[in-house]
N, C-alpha and C positions, 0 to 999 in steps of 0.2 A: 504494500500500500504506500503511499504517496505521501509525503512527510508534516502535510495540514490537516487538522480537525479545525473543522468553522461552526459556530456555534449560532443558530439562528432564532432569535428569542419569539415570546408569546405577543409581542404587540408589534415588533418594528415595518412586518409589511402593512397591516392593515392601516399605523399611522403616515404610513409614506406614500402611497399611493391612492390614486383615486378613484370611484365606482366605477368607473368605466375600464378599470382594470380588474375587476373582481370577475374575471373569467376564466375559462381554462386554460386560456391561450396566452392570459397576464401572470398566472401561477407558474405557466410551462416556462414563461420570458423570464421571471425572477429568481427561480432554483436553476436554470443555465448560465446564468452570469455568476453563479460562485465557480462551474465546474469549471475551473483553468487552473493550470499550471500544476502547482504539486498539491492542492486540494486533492485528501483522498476520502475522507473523510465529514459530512455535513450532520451536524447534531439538532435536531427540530425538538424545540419547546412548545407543548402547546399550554402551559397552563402555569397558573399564578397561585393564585387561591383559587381562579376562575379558574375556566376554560374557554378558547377561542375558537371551539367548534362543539355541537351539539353533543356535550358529555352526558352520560345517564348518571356519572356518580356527583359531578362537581356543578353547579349551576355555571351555564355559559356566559360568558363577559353581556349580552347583552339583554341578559334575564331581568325584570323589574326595567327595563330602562322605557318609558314613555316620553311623552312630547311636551314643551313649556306651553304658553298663552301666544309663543310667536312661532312654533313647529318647531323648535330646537330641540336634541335630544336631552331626557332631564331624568336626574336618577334620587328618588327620595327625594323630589318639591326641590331641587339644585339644579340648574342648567350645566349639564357638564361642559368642560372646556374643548378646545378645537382638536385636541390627541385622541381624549376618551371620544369624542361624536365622532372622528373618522373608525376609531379600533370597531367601539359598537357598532355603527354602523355597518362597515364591510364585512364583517365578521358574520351578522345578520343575514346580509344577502347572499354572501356565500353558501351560508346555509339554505336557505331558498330559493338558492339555485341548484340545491342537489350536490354542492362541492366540497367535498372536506380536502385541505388543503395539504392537509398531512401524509393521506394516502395517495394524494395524486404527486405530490413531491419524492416520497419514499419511491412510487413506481416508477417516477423517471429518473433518480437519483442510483436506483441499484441497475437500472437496465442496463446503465450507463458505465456501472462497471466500476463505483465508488459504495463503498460504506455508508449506507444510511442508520442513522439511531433516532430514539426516541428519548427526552432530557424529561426527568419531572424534576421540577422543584418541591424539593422537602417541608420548605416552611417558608412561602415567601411573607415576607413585611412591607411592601410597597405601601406607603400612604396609610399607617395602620394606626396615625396620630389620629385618624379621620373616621369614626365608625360610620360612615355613612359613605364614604368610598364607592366606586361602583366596582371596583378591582375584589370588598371583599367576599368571599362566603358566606353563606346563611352559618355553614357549620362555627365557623372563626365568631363571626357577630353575637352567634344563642349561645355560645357555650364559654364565656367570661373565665370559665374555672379552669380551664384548662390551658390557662396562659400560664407561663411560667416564674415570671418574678414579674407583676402588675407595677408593684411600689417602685421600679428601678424609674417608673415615668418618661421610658423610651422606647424606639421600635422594639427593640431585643427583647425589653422585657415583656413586649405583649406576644411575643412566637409560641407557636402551641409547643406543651409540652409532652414529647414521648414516653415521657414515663407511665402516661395514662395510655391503658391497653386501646381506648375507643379512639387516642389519636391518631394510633399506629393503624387500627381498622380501618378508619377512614382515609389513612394515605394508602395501603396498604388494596382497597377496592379498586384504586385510580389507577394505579399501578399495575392490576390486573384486567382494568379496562384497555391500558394502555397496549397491553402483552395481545390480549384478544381481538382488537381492531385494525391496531398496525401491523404489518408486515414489515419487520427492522430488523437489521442487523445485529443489533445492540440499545439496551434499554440503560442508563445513564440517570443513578441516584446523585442527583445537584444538592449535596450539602451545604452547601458554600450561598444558597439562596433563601433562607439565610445563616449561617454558619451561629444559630443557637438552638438545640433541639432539649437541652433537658435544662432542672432547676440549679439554678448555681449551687454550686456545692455537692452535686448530686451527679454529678456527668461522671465521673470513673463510677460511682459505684451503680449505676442505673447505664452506663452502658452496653448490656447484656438486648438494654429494650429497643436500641439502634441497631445491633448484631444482628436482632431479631427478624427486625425489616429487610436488611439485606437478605439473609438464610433463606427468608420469604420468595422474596425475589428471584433467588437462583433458582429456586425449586418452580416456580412459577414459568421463568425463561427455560431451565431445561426442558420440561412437561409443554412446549408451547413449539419448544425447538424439534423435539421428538415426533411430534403430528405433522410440521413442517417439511421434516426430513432437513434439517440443518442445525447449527449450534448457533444460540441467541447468546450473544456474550452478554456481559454485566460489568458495568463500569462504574467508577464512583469519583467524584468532583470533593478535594477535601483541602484542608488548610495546608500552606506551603511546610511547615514547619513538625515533622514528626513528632517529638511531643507535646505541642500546641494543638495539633489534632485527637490527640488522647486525654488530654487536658480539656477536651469540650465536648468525649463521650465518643469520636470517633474510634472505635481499634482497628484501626488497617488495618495491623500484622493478623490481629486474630482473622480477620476476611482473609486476609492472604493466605494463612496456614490451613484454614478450612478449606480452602479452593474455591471461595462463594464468589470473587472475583478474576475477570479478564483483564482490566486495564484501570487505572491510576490516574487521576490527574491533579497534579499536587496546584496549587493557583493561591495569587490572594486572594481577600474577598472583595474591596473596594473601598478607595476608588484609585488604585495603582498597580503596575505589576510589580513584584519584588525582584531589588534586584539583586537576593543573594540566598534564595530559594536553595537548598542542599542537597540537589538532585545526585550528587551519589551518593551520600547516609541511604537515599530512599529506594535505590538500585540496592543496595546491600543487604536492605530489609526484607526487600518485597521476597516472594517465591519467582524462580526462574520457569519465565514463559509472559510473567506480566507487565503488559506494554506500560509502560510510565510515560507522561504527557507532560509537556509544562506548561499552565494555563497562564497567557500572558492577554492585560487587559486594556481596551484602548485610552484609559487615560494616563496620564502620569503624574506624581506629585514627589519631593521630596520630604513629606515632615507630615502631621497629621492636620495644620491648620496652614500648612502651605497652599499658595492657589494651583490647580491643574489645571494641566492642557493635554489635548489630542496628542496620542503617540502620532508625529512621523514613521516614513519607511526606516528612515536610518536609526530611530531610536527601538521599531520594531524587529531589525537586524540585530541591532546592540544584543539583545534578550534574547531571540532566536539563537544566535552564533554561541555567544557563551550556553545554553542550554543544552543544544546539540551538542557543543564538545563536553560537558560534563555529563553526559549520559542516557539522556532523554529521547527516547521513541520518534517522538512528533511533539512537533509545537499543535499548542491548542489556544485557539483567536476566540479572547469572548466579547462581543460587543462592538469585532470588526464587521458591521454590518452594512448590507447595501439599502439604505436609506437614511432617517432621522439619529439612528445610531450608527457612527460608524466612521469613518476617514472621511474627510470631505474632498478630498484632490484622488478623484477616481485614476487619477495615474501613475498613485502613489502605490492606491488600493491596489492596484493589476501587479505592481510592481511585489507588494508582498504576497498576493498568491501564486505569483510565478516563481520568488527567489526565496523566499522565507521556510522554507520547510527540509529543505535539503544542507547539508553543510559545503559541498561544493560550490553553491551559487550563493548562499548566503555568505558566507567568508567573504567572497571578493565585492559586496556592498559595502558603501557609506557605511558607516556605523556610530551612533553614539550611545558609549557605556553609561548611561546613568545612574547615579546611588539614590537607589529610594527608602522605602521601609517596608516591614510586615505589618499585616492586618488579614485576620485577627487574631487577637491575645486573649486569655481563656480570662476569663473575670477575676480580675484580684491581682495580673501577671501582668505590672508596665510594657508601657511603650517602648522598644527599641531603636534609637532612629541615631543615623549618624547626622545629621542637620535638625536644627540649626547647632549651629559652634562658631564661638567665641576666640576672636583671637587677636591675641594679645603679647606679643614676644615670643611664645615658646611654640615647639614645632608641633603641629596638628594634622593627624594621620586617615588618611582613607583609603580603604580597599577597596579595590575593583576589579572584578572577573571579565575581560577580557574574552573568553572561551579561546578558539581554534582561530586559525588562521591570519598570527600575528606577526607571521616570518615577513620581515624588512618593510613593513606597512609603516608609514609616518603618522606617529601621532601626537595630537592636543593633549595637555593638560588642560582643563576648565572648572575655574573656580567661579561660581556669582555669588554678588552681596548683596548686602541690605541696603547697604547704601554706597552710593561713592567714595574710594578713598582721595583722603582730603591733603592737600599738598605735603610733600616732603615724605608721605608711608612710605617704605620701601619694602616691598612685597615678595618673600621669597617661594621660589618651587624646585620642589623634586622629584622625582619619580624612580624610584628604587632605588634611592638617595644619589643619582646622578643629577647635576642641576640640570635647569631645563633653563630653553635660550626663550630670548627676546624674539618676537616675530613682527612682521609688517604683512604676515597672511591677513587679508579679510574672509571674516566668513558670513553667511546669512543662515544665522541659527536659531531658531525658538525658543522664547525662554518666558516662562509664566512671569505674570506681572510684578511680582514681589520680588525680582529679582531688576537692582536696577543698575546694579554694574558688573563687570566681566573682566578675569581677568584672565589671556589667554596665551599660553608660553607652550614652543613648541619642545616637543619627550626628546632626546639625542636618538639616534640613528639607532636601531637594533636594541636599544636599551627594554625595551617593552616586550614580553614574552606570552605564549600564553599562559589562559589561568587566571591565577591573582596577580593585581600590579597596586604596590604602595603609592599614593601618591602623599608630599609630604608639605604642608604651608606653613607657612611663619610670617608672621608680620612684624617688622622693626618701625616703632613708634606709635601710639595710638593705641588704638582697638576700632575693630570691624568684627560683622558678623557673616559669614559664611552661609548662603542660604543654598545652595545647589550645587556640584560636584560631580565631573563626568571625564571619561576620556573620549576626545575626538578622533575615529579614523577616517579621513576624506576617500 
């Protein structure tokens, strides 16, 4: 298979296009335009808490939704906004048309001689400040108690919790509606949407009730696959960080030892990709045969209250190359979507489905390594973050993985600040304690808005390897603060 998984969420086509595309011939134009390059792989989400097509288990996204005093579509006495009127809308007529959009995508997706799956989300929280929402469920709304920590006063803490046998049943139906309807490749448990299933304090010891789900599951997908005459794999979407996944009730290893899974995809949750995800601890772990995936996501941020922006090709290189060279399967794209989510310079997008999946093409791309952070950390388990950093005389160190293909490539060191340095700082760098030179390269690089200076010195010749690469700063006079940290390769 072909070295991308694309991940195609529960609303992004209905809110990107328009009725005049809800055909079969606008479904057949939209699931072809992922199939290029080293896309091998397409992951279809149909469902939130809703579902975006006529579910018998889950009420459908545009269940309860009527019209205001002026025809607009209005959910619970609310005129919803211009996303939810296009999602419900299309979504509606698709089914009125006789089209489920899943089974005609899955059909031209396998004909075609790529990997189709089907994604559920375990616990999504989208808008879940709002009980009146149109995204949530009757089951989520009636049943209060089954939230898991109410008093935390945030998304997280209203996510249902699995410790309750009837949460697990009701995800646990969808799940086998999903098995019985679809013809797929592979059925894909999204933990990571949202990455809180049991009560704090309670996830090791009540992880047995997540085990449970999966176990479910493979028995479900074997028993489905054996009618079929083929093997339905079973995948699972989980926190980058090994034990930060077991610290919030997920046990890989025990899915792995049991056999209940096929493939891995370790990812943060949001809103950045991590850029120092342990993909071989997680090769070492797993059972030999299970595909590992590195879930990389299209925004970027460096710090938890840093502003994001849209990954570039080269910063989605950065991530793919290092990934690949430490051990991972296939990159896995969530949120690289063709519409409202998704890369907005379509020539960028082509550009990472053609070169991003492979280590041959990806190496010889642009690249920028950026350092960002993980999320998320199990309740109670600070934030890790190398930014922001304060600096002030003494030398301040950052690591950057690099991956494959750093033989004789020139590269950036790239510092940004918070602010301008102010006459007379003299700003030192190094990079595996060689200094780094003065440059009069220009470049045109992206950089989130809280970044409003740059400081940019080119690495010495061969000095950068692959892997890990130190980058080392110091400031002489003053103080500055450090807001973003990357290496550049053009």
């Amino acid at each position: 298979m072909a070295g991308l998984y694309l991940n195609e969420d529960d609303s992004n086509f209905y809110m990107s296009f328009s009725e005049r595309e809800m055909t079969r011939e606008g479904l057949e134009a939209f699931i072809r335009g992922y199939m290029r390059g080293q896309v091998g792989a397409i992951v279809l989400n149909p469902n939130a808490q809703r579902a975006s097509y006529d579910s018998a288990v889950i009420e459908p996204i545009w269940s309860g939704v009527g019209k205001d005093e002026d025809g607009r579509p209005s959910f619970r006495g609310k005129t919803l906004g211009p996303n939810f009127q296009s999602w419900t809308t299309n979504a509606r007529l698709l089914h009125e048309r006789g089209l489920n959009p899943y089974k005609i995508w899955l059909e031209i997706i396998r004909k075609e001689g790529l990997e189709g799956w089907i994604s559920c989300r375990m616990n999504d929280l989208h808008a879940v400040d709002d009980e009146n929402n149109v995204m949530h469920d009757a089951f989520w709304r009636e049943h209060p108690e089954y939230r898991r920590a109410p008093y935390f006063g945030d998304w997280f803490g209203r996510a249902l919790d699995y410790g309750f046998s009837a949460v697990r049943d009701y995800r646990m139906a969808l799940i086998e509606e999903f098995l019985n309807l679809f013809e797929c490749d592979g059925i894909e448990l999204d933990w990571l949407r949202f990455p809180a299933c049991l009560k704090p304090g309670y996830e090791i010891e009540d992880a047995d009730a997540l085990t449970d789900i999966v176990r479910r599951t493979r028995k479900l997908a074997d028993a489905k696959g054996e009618e079929r005459h083929c093997r339905i794999k079973v995948g699972v979407r989980v926190p980058s960080r090994p034990d930060d996944a077991r610290r919030l009730g997920y046990d890989v290893l025990a899915w792995s030892k049991e056999g209940l899974i096929d493939s891995v995809t370790v990812s943060n949750f949001w809103p950045t990709t991590d850029s120092d995800m342990p993909v071989e601890i997680w090769r070492g772990l797993l059972r030999d045969g299970i595909e590992l995936n590195a879930g990389l996501d299209i925004n970027i941020g460096a710090y938890p209250s840093a502003s994001m922006i849209p990954c570039t090709a080269a910063m989605t290189a950065g991530f793919a190359a290092e990934y690949l060279h430490c051990g991972a399967d296939h990159v896995y794209l969530f949120n690289y979507m063709n519409g409202l989510t998704g890369m907005s310079n379509p020539k960028e997008f082509t550009e990472v489905l053609e070169k991003c999946g492979e280590k041959e093409s990806v190496y010889e791309m642009p690249r920028r390594h950026v350092v960002t952070y993980t999320t998320p950390r199990p309740v109670g388990v600070p934030m890790d973050c190398a930014l922001p950093r304060k600096l002030d005389g003494g030398w301040q160190n950052f690591r950057v993985n690099l991956g494959g293909g750093t033989n004789c490539r020139t590269g950036y060191a790239v510092i940004g600040l918070k602010e301008p340095l102010a006459e007379g700082q003299a700003f030192s760098l190094k990079a595996n304690g060689a200094d780094c030179l003065e440059t009069d390269e220009m470049f045109n690089l992206d950089f989130p808005p809280h970044v409003a200076a740059t400081v940019i010195r080119q690495i010495p010749m061969r000095e950068l390897h692959d892997g890990d690469n130190v980058l080392s700063v110091r400031l002489d006079g003053g103080e500055a603060t450090a807001v973003w940290c990357e290496i550049w390769l053009p």
